[in-house]
N, C-alpha and C positions, 0 to 999 in steps of 0.2 A: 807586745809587738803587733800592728795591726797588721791585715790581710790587704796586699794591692786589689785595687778594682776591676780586677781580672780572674778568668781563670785559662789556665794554659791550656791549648788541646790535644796537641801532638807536632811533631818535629817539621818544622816548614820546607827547610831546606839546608843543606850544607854549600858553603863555595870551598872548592880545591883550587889553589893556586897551580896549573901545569908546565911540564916542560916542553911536550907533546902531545898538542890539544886533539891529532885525531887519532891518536897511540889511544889514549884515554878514552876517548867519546866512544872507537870501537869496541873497548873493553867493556864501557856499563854499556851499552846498547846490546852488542852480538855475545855477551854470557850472560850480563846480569841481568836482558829485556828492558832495560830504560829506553824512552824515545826521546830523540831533540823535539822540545817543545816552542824553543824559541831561540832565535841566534841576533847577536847585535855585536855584528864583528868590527863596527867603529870604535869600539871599546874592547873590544875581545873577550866577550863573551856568548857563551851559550847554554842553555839551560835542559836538561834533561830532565822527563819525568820518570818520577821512581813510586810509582802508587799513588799515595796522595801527598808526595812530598817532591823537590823536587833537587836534584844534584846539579848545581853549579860550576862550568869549569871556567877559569878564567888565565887565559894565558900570558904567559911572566912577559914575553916581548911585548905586549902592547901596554896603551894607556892605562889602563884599571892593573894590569899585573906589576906594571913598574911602580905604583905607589903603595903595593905593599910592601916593598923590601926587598931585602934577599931572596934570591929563588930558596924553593926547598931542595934537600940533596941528601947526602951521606951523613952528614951533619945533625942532621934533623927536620922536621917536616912540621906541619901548621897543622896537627892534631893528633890525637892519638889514634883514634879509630871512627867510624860511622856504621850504626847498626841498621838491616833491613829486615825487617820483616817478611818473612815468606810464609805464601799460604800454599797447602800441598808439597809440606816440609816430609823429601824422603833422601832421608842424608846417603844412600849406597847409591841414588841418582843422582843428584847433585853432585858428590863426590865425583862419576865418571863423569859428568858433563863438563867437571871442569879442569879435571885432567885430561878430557880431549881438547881442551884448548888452550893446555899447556899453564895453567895457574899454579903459582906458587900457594900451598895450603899449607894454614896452621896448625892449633888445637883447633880439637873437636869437644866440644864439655855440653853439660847441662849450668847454663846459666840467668842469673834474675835479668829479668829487662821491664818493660813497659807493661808488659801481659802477664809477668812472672816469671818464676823459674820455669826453663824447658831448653829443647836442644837448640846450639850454637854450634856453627861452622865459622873460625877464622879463615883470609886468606887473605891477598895481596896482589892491590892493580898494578898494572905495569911501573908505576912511579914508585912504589912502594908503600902505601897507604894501606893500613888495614882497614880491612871491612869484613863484617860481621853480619852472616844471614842467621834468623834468628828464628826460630819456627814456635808453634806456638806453647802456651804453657800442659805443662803432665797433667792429665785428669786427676 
């Protein structure tokens, strides 16, 4: 099998299809610290930065969101999760920071990611989309 003439280097970006694009954008901005980096609401989009990667929301009433399809919902959603990496991983902070702002949280484990195994917080944006802060690997 040959090798492409690439090599990958890390996760560019995710797009979420939304229902409520500034339900959403306050979510990864005012708990998760992403910033809008860029907005092109002729299409309805806007792009947040999330470290060196960067989170997509595109919303289902406009141009770009009606040619994907069905909105997402109760039904089912357009991924299963997105993982972030956080540096200055202290989950009993984390944990209240985001019960003061009312998030729904999952499991809490030690799991493999990009860096290896180490602590994982699940939890859930307002749409219902899991996301996964991922701290770094066990010494």
């Amino acid at each position: 099998m040959s090798q492409p003439p690439f090599q990958l280097q890390h996760l560019d970006h995710i797009v979420l299809r939304v229902l409520d694009a500034d339900v959403m954008q306050r979510f990864y901005c005012e708990v998760l610290g992403c910033r809008e980096e860029r907005r092109q609401d002729e299409i309805g989009l806007v792009q947040l930065r999330a470290g060196s990667s960067l989170i997509d929301l595109v919303r289902m009433d406009s141009k770009l969101g009606r040619s994907g399809g069905v909105a997402p919902g109760a039904e089912g959603h357009n991924m299963d999760h997105l993982c972030l990496s956080v540096e200055g991983y202290d989950e009993a902070a984390i944990l209240a920071h985001l019960k003061a702002h009312g998030v729904r949280v999952g499991e809490l484990g030690s799991r493999y990611g990009a860096q290896g195994e180490g602590p994982s917080i699940y939890l859930y944006d307002p749409q219902g989309n899991m996301v996964e802060l991922k701290g770094p690997p066990a010494a």
